[in-house]
C-alpha positions as CSV (number, residue, x, y, z in Angstrom):
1,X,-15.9,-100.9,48.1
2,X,-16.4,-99.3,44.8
3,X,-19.0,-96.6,45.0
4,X,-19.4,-94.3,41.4
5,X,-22.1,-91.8,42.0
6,X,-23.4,-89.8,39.3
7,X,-25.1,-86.6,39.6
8,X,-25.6,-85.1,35.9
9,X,-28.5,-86.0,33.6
10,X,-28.1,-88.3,30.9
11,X,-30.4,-87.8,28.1
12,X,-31.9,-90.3,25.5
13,X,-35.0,-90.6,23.2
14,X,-37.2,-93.0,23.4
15,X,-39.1,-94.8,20.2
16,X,-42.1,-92.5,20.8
17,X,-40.0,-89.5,20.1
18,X,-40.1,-88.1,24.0
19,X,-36.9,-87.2,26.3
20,X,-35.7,-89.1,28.8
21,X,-33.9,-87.7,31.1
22,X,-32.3,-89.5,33.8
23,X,-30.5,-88.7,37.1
24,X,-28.8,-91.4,39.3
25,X,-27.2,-91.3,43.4
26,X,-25.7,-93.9,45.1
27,X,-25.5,-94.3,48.8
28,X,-23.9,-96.6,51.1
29,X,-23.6,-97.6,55.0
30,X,-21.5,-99.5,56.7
31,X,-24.6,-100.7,59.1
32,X,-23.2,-102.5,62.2
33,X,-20.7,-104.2,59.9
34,X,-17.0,-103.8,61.0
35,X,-16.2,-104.0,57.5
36,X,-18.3,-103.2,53.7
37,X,-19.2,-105.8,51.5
38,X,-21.2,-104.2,49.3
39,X,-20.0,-102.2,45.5
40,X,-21.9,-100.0,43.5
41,X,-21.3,-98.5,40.0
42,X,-22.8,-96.5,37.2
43,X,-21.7,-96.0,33.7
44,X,-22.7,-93.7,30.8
45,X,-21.2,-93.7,27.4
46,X,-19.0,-90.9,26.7
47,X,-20.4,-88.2,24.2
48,X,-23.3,-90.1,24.5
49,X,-25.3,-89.3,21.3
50,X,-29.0,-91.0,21.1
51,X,-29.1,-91.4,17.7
52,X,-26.0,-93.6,17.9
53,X,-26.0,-97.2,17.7
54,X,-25.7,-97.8,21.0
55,X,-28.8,-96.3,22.9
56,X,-27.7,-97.3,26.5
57,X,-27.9,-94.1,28.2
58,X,-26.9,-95.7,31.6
59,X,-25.6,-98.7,33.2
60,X,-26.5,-99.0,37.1
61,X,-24.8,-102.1,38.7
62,X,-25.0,-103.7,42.5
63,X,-23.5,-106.2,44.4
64,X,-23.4,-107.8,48.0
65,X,-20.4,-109.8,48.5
66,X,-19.9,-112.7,51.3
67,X,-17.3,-114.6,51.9
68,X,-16.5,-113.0,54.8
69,X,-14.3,-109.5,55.6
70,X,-12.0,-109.9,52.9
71,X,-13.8,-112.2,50.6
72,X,-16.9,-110.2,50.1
73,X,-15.3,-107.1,49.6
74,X,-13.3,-108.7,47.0
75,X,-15.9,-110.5,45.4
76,X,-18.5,-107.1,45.0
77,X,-15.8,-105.2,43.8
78,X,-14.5,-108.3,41.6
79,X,-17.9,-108.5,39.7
80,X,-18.9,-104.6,39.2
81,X,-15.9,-104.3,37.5
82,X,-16.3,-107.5,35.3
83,X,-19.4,-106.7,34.4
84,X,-19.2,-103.1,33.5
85,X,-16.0,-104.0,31.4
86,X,-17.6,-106.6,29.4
87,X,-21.0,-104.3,29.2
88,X,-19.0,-101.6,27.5
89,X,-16.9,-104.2,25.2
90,X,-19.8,-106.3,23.3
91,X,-22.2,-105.4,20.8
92,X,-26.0,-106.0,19.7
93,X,-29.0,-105.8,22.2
94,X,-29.1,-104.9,26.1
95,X,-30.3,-108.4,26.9
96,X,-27.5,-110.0,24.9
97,X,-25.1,-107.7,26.8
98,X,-25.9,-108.0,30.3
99,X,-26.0,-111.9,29.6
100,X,-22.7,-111.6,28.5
101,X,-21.7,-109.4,31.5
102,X,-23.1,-111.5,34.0
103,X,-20.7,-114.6,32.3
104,X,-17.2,-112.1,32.8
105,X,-18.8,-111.4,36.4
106,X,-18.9,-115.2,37.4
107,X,-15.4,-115.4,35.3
108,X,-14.2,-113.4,37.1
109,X,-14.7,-114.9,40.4
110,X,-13.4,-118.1,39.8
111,X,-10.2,-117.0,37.9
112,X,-9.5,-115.3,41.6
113,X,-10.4,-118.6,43.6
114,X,-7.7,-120.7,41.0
115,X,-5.5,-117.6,41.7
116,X,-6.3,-117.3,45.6
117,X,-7.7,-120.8,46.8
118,X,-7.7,-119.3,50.7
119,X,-10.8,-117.1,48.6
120,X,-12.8,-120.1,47.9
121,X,-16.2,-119.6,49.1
122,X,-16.4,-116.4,48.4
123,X,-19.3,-115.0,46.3
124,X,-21.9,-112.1,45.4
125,X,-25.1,-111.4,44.3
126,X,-25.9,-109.2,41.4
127,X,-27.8,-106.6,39.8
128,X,-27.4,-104.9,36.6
129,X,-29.3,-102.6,34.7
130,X,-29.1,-100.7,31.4
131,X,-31.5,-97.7,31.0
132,X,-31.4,-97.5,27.1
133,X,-34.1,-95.2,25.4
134,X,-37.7,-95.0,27.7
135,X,-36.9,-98.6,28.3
136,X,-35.1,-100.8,30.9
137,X,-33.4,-104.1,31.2
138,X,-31.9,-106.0,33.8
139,X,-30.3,-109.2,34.6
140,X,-29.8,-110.4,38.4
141,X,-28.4,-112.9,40.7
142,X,-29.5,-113.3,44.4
143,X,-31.5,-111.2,47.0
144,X,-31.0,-107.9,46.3
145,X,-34.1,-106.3,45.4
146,X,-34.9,-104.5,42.1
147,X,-37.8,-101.5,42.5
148,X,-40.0,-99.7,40.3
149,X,-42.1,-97.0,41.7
150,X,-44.7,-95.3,39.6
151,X,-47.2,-93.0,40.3
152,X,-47.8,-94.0,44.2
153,X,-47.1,-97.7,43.7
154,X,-44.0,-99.6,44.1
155,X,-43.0,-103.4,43.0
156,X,-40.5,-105.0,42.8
157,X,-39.1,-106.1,39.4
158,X,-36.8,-109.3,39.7
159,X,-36.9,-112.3,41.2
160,X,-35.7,-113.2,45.0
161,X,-33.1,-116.7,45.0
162,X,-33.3,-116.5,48.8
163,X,-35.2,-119.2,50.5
164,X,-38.2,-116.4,51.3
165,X,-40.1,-117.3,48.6
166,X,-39.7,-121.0,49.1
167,X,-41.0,-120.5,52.5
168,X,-43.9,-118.7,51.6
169,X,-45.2,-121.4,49.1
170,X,-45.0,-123.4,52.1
171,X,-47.2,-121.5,54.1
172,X,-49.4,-120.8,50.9
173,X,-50.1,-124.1,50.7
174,X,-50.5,-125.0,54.3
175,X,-47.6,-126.5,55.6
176,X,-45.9,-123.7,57.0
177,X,-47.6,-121.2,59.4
178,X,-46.6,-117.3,58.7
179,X,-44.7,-117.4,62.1
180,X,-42.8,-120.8,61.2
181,X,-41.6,-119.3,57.7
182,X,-40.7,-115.5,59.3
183,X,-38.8,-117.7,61.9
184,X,-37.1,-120.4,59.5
185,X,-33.3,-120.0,59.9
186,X,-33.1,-120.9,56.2
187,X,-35.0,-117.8,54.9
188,X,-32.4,-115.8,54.1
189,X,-29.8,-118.5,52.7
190,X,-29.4,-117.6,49.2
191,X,-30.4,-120.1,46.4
192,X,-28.0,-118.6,43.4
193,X,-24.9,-116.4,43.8
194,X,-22.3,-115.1,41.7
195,X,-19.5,-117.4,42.8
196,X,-18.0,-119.2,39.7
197,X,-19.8,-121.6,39.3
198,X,-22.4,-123.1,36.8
199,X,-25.5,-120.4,37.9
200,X,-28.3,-122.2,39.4
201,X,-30.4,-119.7,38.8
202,X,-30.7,-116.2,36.9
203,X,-33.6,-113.9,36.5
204,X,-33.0,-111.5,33.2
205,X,-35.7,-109.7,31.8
206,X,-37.6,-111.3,28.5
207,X,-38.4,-107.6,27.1
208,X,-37.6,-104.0,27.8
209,X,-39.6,-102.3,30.2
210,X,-41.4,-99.5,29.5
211,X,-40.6,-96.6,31.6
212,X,-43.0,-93.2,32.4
213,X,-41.7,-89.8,33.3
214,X,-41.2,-89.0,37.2
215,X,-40.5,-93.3,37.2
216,X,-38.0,-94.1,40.1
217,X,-35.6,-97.2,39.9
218,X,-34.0,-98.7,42.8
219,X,-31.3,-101.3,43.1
220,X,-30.5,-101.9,47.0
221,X,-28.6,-104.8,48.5
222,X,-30.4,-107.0,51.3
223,X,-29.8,-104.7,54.3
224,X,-33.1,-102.4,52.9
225,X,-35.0,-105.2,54.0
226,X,-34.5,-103.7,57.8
227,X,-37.7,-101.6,56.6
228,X,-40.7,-102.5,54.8
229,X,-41.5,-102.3,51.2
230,X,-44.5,-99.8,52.4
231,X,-41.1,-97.7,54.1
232,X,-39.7,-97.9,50.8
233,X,-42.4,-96.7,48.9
234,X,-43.3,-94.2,51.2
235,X,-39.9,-92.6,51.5
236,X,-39.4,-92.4,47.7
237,X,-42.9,-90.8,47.2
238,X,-41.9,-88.1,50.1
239,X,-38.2,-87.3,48.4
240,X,-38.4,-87.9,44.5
241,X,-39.0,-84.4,43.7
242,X,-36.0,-83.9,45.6
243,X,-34.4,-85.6,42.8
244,X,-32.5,-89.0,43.3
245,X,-29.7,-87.8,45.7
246,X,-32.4,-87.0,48.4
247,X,-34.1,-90.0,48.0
248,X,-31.1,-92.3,48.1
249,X,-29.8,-90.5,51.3
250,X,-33.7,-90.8,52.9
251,X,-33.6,-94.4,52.3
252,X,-30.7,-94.7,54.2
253,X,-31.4,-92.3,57.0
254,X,-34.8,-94.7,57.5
255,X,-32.8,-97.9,57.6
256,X,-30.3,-96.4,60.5
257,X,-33.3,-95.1,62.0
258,X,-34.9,-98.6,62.2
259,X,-32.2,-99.3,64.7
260,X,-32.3,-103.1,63.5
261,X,-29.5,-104.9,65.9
262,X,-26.4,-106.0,63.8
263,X,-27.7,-104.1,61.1
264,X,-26.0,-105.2,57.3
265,X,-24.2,-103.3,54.6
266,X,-27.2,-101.5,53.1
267,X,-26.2,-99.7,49.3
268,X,-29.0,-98.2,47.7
269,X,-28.8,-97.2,43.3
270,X,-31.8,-94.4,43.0
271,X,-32.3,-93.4,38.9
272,X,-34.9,-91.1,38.5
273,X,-36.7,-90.8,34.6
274,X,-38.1,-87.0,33.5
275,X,-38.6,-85.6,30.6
């Protein structure tokens, strides 16, 4: 597993002229898992100046490998390390970059199947995100959630390519009772993954989001969902102005504490915005 955690502000200016400072943790557990699937990483430039053409102030990046003990481990750590290589190499806007990132990452994975055929299978999903000015951007592939809170409220930014949503349209529209759907073996089979092929399905955001001071961003992989988004929400607005570290260790104190049987990798990415 590849776990980077960050503790010093990085600073950047936004278009409206204020300071944005921002301070990023990572945390990781092992759940009930003999063995750790997920990778985490962040990256700042070095000698970051804001003025510079290059206004990304700091790269957050998560993945959930499967595959399996050796594959999934392989796989996450395969793709953070893609992507945050091609990230720093290319030029031009954060969209354009993180397109181009996500392309290595899925590379990547099948250069290591042609390589290693007993890997075949093998796969992640994928979140990254560049904090550049007062803005974010993000591209993602698979379950793991991408949260904004602000100001009391949280939501969750990307899209889900598990079969939840699927199942909920289904009950939406009458065909599926809420029990059926919560109990559907399929909900948690993924839709898209990382896992060098042609991407069925990629959710990349059209426009830079607008962030506030005292905004938290999370990226977690899919063992968070052992607690509720209300948890979530209510254990960031408790810890924030603890600063990220305290959050990101709360969030995983409430997860063990759910006491959820065979309980998943959970990796949580907190980056806190102040000015």
């Amino acid at each position: 597993m590849k776990v980077e955690a960050a503790r010093a502000p990085w600073l950047g200016s936004g278009p409206g002229g204020w300071i944005v400072k921002f301070q990023v943790a990572i945390r990781a557990s092992q759940g009930a898992r003999s063995y750790q699937e997920d990778a985490a990483a962040v990256w700042q430039p070095p000698d970051h100046d804001a003025s510079a053409g290059d206004p990304t102030c700091v790269l957050a990046i998560l993945a959930d490998g499967m595959g399996g003990h050796a594959g999934g481990a392989i796989a996450s750590d395969a793709v953070c390390a893609s992507f945050e290589a091609q990230f720093i190499e290319q030029q031009g806007s954060p969209r354009h970059r993180l397109k181009s990132a996500l392309s290595a990452a899925n590379g990547a994975i099948t250069a290591l199947v042609a390589a290693q055929p007993q890997l075949r299978g093998m796969g992640s999903t994928l979140i990254g995100v560049a904090f550049h000015d007062d803005h974010v951007s993000w591209i993602s592939v698979g379950d793991s959630p991408l949260y904004l809170y602000r100001r009391g409220e949280m939501a969750r930014l990307n899209e889900d390519h598990s079969m939840a949503p699927v199942l909920d349209k289904l009950v939406a529209a009458g065909r599926l009772t809420p029990e059926e759907a919560e109990d559907d073996p399929r909900r948690h089979m993924l839709r898209s993954a990382v896992v060098g092929e042609d991407l069925e399905l990629v959710d990349v955001s059209q426009t830079p989001w607008a962030l506030q001071g005292g905004d938290v961003v999370v990226l977690a992989s899919d063992g968070i969902h052992s607690i509720a988004d209300v948890e979530i929400a209510r254990v960031i607005a408790a810890y924030r102005k603890d600063g990220p570290e305290a959050t990101a260790e709360a969030l995983i104190a409430a997860v063990r504490d759910a006491g959820v049987p065979h309980q998943d990798n959970t990796t949580v990415v907190v980056v806190t915005a102040g000015d």
